[in-house]
C-alpha positions in Angstrom: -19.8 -120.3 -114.1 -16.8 -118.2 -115.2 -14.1 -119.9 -117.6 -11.4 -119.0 -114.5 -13.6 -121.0 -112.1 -14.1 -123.7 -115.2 -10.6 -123.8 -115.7 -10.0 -124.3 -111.4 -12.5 -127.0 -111.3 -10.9 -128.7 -114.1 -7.6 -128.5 -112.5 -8.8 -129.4 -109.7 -10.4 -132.5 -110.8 -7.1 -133.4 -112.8 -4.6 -133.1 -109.6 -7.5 -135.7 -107.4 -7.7 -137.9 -110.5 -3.8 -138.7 -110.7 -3.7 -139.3 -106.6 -6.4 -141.3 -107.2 -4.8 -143.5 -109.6 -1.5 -143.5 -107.7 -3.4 -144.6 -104.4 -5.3 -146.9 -106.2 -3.3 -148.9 -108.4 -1.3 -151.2 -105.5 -4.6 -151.7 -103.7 -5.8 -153.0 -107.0 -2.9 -155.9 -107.1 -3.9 -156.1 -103.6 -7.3 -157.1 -104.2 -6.6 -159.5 -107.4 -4.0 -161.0 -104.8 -6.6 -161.4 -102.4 -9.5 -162.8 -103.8 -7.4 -165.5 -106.2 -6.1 -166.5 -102.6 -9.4 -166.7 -101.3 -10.8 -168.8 -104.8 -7.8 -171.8 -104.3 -8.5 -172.0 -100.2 -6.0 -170.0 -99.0 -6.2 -166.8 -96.7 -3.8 -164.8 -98.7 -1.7 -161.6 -98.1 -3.9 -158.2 -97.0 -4.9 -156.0 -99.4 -2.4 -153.4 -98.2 0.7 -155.6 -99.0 1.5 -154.0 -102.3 1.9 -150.8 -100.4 4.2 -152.4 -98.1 6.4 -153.9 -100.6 6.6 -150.5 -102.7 7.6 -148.7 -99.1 10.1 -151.4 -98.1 11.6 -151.3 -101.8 11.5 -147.3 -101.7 13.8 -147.8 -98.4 16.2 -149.8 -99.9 19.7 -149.1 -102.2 19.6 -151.2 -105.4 22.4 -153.2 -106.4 23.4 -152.4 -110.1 25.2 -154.5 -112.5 29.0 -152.8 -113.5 27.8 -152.9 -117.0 24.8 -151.2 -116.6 24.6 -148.1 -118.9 23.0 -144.6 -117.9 19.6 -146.5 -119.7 19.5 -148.9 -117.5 19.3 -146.6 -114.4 17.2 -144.1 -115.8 14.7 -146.5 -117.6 12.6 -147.4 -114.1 11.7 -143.4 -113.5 11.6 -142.9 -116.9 8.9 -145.7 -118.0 7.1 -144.7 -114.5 6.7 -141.2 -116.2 5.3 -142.8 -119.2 2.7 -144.9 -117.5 1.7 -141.8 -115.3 1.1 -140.0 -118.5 -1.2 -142.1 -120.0 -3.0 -142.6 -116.5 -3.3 -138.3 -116.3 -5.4 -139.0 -120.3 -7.6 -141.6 -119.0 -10.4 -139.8 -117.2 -11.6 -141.9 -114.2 -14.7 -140.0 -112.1 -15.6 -137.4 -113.6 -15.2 -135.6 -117.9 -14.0 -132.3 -119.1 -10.2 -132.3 -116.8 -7.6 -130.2 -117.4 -6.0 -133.2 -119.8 -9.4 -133.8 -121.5 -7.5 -131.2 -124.7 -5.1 -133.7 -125.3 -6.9 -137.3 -124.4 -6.3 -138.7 -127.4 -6.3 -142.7 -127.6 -3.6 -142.7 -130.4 -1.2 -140.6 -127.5 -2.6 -142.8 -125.0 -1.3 -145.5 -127.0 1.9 -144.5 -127.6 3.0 -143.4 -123.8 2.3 -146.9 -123.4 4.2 -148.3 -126.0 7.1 -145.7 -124.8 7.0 -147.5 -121.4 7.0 -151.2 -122.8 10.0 -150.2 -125.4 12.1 -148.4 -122.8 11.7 -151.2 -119.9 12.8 -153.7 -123.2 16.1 -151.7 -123.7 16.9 -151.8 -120.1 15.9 -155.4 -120.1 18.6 -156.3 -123.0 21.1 -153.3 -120.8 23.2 -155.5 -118.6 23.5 -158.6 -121.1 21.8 -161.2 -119.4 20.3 -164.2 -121.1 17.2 -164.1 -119.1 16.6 -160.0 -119.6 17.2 -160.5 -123.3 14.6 -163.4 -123.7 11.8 -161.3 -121.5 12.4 -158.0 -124.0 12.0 -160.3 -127.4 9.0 -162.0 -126.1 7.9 -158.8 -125.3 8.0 -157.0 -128.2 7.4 -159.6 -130.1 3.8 -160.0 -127.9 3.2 -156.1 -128.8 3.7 -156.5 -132.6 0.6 -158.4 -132.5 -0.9 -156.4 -129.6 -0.6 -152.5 -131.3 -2.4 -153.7 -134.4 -5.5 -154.8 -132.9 -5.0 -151.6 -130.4 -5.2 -149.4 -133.4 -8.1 -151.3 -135.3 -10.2 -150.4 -132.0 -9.2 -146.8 -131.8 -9.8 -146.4 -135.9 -13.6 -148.4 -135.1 -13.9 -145.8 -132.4 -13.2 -142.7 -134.7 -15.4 -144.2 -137.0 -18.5 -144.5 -134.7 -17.7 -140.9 -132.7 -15.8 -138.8 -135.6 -12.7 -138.3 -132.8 -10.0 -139.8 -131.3 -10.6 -137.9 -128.3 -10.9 -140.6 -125.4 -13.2 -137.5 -123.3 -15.3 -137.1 -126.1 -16.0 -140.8 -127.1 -17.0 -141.2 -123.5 -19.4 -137.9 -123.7 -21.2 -139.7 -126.5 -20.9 -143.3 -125.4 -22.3 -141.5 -121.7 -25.6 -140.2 -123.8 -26.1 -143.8 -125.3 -26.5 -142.1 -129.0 -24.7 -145.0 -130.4 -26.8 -147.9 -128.6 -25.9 -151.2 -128.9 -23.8 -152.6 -131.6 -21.8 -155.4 -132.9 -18.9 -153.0 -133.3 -18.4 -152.2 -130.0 -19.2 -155.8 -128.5 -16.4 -157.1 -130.7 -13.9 -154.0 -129.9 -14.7 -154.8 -126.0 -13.6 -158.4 -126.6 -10.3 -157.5 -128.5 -9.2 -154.9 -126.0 -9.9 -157.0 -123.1 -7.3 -159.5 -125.1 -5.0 -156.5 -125.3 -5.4 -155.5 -121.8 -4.3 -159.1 -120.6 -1.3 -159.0 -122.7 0.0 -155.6 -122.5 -0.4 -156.6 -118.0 1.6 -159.9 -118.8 -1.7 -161.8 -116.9 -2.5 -165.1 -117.5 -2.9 -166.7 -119.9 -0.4 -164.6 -121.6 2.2 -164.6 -118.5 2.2 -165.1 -114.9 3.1 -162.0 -112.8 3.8 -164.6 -109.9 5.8 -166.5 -111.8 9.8 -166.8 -111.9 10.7 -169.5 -113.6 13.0 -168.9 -116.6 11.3 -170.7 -119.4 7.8 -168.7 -119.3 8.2 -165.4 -117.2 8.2 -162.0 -119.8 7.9 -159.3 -117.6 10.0 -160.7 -114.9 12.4 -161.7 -117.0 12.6 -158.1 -118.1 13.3 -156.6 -114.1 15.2 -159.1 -112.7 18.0 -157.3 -112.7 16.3 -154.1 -110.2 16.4 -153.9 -106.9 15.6 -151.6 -104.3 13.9 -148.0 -105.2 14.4 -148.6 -109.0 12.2 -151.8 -108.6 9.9 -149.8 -106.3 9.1 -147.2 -109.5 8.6 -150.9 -111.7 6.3 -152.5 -109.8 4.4 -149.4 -109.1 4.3 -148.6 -112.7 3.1 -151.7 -113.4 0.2 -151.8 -110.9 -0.6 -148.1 -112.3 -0.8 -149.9 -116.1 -3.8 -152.4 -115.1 -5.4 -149.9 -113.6 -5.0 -147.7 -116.3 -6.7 -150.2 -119.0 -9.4 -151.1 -116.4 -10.0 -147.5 -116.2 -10.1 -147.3 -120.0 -12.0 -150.1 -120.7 -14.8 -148.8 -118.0 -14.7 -145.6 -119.7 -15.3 -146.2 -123.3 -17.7 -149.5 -122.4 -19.6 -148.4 -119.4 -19.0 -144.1 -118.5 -22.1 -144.2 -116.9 -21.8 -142.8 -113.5 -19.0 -139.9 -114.5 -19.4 -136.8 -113.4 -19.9 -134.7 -116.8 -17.8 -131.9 -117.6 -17.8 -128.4 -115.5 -19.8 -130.6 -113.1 -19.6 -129.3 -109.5 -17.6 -131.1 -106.7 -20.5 -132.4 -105.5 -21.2 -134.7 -109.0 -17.4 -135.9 -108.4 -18.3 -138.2 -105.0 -21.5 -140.2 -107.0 -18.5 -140.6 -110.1 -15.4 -141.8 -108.0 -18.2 -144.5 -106.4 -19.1 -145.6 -110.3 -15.5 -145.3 -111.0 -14.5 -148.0 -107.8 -17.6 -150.3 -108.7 -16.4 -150.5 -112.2 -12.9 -151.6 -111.5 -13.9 -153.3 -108.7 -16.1 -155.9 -111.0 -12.8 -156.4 -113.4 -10.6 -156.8 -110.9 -13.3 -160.1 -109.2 -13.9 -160.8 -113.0 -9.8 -160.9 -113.4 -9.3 -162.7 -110.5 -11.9 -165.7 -111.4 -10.6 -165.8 -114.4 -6.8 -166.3 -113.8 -8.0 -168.9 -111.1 -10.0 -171.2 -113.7 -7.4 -171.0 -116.5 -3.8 -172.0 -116.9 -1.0 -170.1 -118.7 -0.7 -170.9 -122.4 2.3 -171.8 -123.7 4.5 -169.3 -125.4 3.7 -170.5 -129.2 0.4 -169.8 -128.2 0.0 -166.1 -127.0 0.5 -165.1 -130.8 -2.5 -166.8 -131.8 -4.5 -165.8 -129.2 -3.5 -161.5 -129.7 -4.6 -163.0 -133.5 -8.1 -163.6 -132.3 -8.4 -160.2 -131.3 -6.8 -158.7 -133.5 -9.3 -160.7 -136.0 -11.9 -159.4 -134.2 -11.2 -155.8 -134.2 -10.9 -156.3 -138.2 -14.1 -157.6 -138.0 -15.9 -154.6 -136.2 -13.8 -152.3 -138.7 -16.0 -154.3 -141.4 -19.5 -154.8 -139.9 -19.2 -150.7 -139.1 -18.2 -150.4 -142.9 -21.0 -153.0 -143.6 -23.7 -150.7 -141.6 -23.0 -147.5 -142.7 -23.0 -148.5 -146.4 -26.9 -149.5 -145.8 -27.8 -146.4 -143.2 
């Protein structure tokens, strides 16, 4: 194969990778929606209703506060453009895409930590009590959160020799590495993560609009119309996103390997849904059997993790030392 014909195929795979994730992200909302209805006894709304919400929001003018700033009207497009980002790093179906260059966890990371900051300005924008107590919450939820994010990325680097997300998940995808400690301890801290940076229970409910717990809602309840639209479709792009990442770096089996043909990109994109498929039933149960825990609380449980990815920094220190 020619590098022109690489470099098409690699494109190619990029541009079906981010429609992919746009497609998919409401239908996974859709799904968690669905099966926690189904889990209490109740028939709950179709798996399509995301999409509906997101086109009846697109249709509508939002109402904007008088003493809303320029942030807080370009904050929804421009945190959407964050999130989309860091969804173009994370491969999904298939390695080696035209992103795979610049994959790096650290960047990943920080688009995502660009989104959370920017959607916590435009929280505190108009004034409001409630915005102002969803953005402290929330940033003071990702001061324990971006710690324990970057002790799994450095346990990573360590165990690969690369931040690269596409080439830890070339070598994880050979099973070099095998099983270890390291990376069973790294899967339960970033699964932690994952549920805090989302704002799912037990660290906030996204159905949730009562003043004294919500986070994220506090945070939009100020947008309406096509702004809120580009939130809650950013926001359904974010889970997906981490699900995507966490499948990745835990289980790439199934992904089409780099300058793979079309062909390999069908038996990857089936991998890809089963994965994401089992964490969103495995979400689902989850937020069914266990109740939100109480503000005070969410800093001791991003501790746990956070304790944990220490802990796989040391055992891999501990290893290598007696290799």
């Amino acid at each position: 194969m020619s590098a022109a014909a690489g470099l098409l195929l690699a494109l190619a795979a990029q541009l079906l990778h981010v429609a992919l994730m746009l497609a998919a992200a409401p239908l996974l909302v859709g799904v968690i929606r669905r099966v926690k209805a189904r889990l209490l006894g109740r028939a709950g709304p179709p798996v399509l209703q995301p999409w509906r919400d997101l086109l009846r929001l697109a249709r509508k003018q939002p109402v904007v506060a008088e003493n809303a700033s320029w942030l807080f009207l370009a904050a929804p497009a421009a945190g959407f453009a964050a999130v989309l980002a860091a969804a173009a790093l994370v491969p999904s179906f298939a390695l080696g895409m035209a992103s795979a260059p610049v994959a790096d966890l650290l960047v990943i990371g920080g688009l995502l930590a660009l989104a959370r900051c920017i959607l916590a300005l435009a929280g505190m924008d108009i004034g409001t009590s409630f915005g102002g107590i969803g953005s402290s919450r929330e940033m003071t939820y990702a001061a324990f959160a971006e710690p324990a994010l970057i002790l799994v990325v450095f346990t990573l680097a360590l165990l690969v020799g690369t931040t690269n997300l596409d080439a830890i998940a070339a070598v994880l995808r050979e099973g070099a590495l095998g099983l270890r400690v390291s990376l069973g301890l790294i899967l339960i801290a970033i699964i932690a993560i994952a549920i805090a940076e989302n704002g799912r229970i037990p660290v906030d409910n996204p159905a949730t609009h009562l003043e004294l717990t919500m986070v994220h809602e506090a945070m939009v309840l100020e947008y309406s119309g096509r702004h809120l639209a580009l939130i809650e479709l950013a926001a359904a792009l974010k889970l997906l996103v981490w699900m995507t990442l966490i499948g990745t770096v835990f289980v790439p089996f199934g992904m089409a390997p780099a300058g793979a043909l079309p062909l390999w990109w069908a038996t990857g994109m089936l991998a890809w849904a089963g994965k994401v498929g089992v964490l969103a039933l495995a979400l689902a149960g989850f937020e069914t059997a266990i109740a939100k825990m109480r503000v005070f609380r969410v800093p001791e449980f991003l501790g746990i993790a956070l304790l944990l990815a220490l802990l796989a920094v040391v055992f891999l220190f501990v290893s290598q030392g007696f290799a």
